[in-house]
C-alpha positions in Angstrom: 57.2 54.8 78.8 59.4 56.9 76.3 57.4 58.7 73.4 58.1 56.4 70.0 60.6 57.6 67.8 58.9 57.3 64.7 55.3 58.0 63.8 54.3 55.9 60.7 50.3 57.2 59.4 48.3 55.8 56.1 46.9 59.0 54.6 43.1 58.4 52.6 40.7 57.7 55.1 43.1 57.8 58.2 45.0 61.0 58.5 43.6 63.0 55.5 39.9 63.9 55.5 37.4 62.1 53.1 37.3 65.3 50.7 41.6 64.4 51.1 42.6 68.1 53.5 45.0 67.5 55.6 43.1 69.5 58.8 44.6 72.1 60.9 44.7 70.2 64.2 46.1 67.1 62.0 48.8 69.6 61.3 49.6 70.8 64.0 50.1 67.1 65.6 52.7 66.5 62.9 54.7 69.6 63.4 54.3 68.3 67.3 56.3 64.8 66.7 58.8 66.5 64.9 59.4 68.8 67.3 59.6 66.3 70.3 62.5 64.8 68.0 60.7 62.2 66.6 60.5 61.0 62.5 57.2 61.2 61.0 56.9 59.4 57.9 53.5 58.7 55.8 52.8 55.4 54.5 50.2 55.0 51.4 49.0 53.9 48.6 49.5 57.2 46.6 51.8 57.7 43.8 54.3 60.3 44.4 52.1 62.6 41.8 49.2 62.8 44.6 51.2 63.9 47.1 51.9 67.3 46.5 49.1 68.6 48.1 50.3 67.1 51.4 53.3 68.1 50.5 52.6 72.1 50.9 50.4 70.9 54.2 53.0 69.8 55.7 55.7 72.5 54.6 57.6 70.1 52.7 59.0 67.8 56.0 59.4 64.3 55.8 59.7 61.4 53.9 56.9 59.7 52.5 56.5 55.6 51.5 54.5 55.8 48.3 52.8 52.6 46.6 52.1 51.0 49.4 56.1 50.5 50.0 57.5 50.5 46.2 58.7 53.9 46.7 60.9 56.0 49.4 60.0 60.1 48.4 61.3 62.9 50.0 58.8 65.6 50.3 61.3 68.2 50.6 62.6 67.9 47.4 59.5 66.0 46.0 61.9 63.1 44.4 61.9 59.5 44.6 65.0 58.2 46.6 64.5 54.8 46.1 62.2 52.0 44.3 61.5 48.6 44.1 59.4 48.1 40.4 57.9 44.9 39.2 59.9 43.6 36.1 58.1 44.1 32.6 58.0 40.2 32.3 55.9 40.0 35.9 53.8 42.4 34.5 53.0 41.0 31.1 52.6 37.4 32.8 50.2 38.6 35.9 48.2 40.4 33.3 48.1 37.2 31.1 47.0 34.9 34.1 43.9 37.2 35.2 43.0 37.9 32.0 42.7 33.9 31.6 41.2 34.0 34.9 38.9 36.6 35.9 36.7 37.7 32.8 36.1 41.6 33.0 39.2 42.7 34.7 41.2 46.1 33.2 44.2 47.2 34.3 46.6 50.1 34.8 49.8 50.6 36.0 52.2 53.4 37.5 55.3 54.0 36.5 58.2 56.4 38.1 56.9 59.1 35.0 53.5 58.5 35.2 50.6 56.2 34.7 49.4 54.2 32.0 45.7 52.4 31.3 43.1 50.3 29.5 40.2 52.4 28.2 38.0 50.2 29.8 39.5 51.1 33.1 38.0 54.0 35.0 39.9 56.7 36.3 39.5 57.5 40.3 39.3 61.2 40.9 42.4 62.4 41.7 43.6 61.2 37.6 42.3 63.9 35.7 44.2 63.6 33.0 43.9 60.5 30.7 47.8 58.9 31.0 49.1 57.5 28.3 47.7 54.4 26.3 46.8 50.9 26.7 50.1 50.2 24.4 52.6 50.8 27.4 50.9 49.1 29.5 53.8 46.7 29.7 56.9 49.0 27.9 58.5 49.6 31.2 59.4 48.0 34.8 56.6 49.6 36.9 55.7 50.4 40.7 52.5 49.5 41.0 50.0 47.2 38.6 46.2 47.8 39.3 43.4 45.9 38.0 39.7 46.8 38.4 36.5 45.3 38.4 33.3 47.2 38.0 31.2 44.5 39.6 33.2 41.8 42.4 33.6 43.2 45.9 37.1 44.5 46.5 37.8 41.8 49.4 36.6 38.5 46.9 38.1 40.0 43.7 41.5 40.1 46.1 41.4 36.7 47.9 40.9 35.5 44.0 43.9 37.7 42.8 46.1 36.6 45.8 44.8 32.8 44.3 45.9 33.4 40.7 49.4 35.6 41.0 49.6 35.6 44.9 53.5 34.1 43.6 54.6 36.9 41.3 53.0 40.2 42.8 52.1 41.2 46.3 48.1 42.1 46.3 46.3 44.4 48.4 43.5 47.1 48.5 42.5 50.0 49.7 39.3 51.0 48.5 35.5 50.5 48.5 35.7 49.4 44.9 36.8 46.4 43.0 40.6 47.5 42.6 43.1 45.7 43.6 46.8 47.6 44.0 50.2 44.9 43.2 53.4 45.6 44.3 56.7 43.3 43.6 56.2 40.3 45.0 57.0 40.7 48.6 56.9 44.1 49.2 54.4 46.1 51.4 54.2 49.2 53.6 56.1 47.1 56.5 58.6 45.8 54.3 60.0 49.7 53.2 59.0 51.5 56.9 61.3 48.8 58.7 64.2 49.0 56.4 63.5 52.9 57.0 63.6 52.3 61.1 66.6 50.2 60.5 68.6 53.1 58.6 67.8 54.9 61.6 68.7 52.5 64.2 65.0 52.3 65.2 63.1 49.2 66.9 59.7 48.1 66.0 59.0 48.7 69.2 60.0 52.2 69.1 57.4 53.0 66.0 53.6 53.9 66.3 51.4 53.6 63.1 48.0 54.7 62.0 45.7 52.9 59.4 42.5 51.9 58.0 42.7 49.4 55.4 44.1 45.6 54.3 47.2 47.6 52.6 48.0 49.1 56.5 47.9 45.3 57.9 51.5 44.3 57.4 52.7 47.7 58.8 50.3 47.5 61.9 51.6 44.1 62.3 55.0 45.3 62.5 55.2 48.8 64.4 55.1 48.1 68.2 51.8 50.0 68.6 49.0 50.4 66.2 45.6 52.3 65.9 42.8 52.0 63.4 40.7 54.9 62.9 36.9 54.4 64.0 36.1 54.4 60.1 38.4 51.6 58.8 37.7 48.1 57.2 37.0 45.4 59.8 40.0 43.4 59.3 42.0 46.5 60.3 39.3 46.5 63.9 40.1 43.0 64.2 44.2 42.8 64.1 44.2 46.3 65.7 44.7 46.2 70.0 43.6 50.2 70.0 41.0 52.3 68.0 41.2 55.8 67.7 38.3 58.5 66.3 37.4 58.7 62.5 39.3 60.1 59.8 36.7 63.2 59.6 36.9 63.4 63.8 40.8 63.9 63.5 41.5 60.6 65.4 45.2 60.8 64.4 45.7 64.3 65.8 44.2 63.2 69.0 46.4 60.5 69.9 49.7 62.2 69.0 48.2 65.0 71.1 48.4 63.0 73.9 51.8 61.2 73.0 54.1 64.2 72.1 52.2 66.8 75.0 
């Protein structure tokens, strides 16, 4: 069987280390695809502003989808190529119906400049600055809306989002807290990585992709081979037909070892 033409890999907690490294071997598999001809492209959650790091890891190669498939950024030049926001109105009105909703929410939201938030929501650690305030929360379209929840379980709070605005926004999550990440209705990681294939005349069949949480399901779905990492959520075990070692155990680096030799 030919090698796939396009390597599609979630970064937190499947290629990236917990402490967020990209390791040595992990970069050395990457260089590896790329030089058996084949596109790598990362696929996460992050907002182009955390990914400079990975950037100089990877010596500025790629493309990355950013926002869980809002954004196409091209870590060479460390721009946005192209976006898909949700309108300010979609914003205001998902904000209005879980605020009606589900009591204790507080929200943030990312734009192509930056990020804006509630005081009430608490920053993760890779925000060490404070953004700007709770007043532009809806002054602009934006890539990404979050809303948190010190207290519900990331998986109810979400099956209660989806419930509530599951017809203006696209929900998702992708970490061990109550925070749940909304795109534009209808757009995910698969949505932007198979317009991406189709630019370059590349089948489903023809892509291999890495993950570890719900926001990696639709991509997984899609690519014509799919891995979870040891470590990920058990929805991501259960949709997944192969399993590869942890985040920490470079499980990444170990398959494209053996698929780009």
């Amino acid at each position: 069987m030919d090698a796939p033409r396009l390597v599609a890999t979630d970064l937190d907690g499947t290629a990236l280390r917990t402490d967020g490294t990209v390791s040595a071997r992990t970069a050395a598999a990457f260089a590896r695809v790329e030089q058996a001809g084949a596109m790598l492209v990362f696929v996460t959650g992050r907002p182009p502003r955390w990914m400079s790091a990975v950037a100089d890891a990877v010596r500025h190669r790629g493309l990355a989808i950013c926002a869980n498939g809002a954004l196409v950024y091209d870590l060479h030049t460390e721009r946005i190529v192209e976006s898909h926001l949700i309108d300010v109105e979609v914003v205001e009105e998902v904000i209005d119906q879980l605020r009606a909703n589900v009591p204790d929410l507080a929200f943030s939201v990312e734009y192509e400049g930056g990020f804006a938030h509630e005081p009430e929501f608490r920053l993760g650690r890779w925000d060490r600055t404070s953004g700007l305030g709770v007043a532009t929360l809806v002054s602009q379209p934006c890539f990404k809306l979050l809303a948190l929840h010190e207290e519900m379980a990331p998986d109810a709070l979400l099956a209660r989002v989806h419930e509530v605005v599951g017809h203006l926004v696209t929900a998702t999550h992708s970490s061990g807290r109550g925070l749940i990440e909304m795109s534009a209705h209808g757009v995910t990681k698969a949505t932007a990585l198979a317009k991406l294939a189709e630019e370059h005349e590349i089948k489903a069949h023809e892509v291999l992709a890495f993950g570890d949480m719900p926001n990696d399901l639709p991509m997984l779905s899609w690519a014509g081979t799919s891995y979870a990492v040891a470590n990920a959520h058990p929805s991501v075990l259960a949709a997944v037909e192969h399993v590869t070692a942890a985040n920490n155990d470079d499980g990444v680096a170990m398959v494209l070892e053996q698929t780009y030799r």
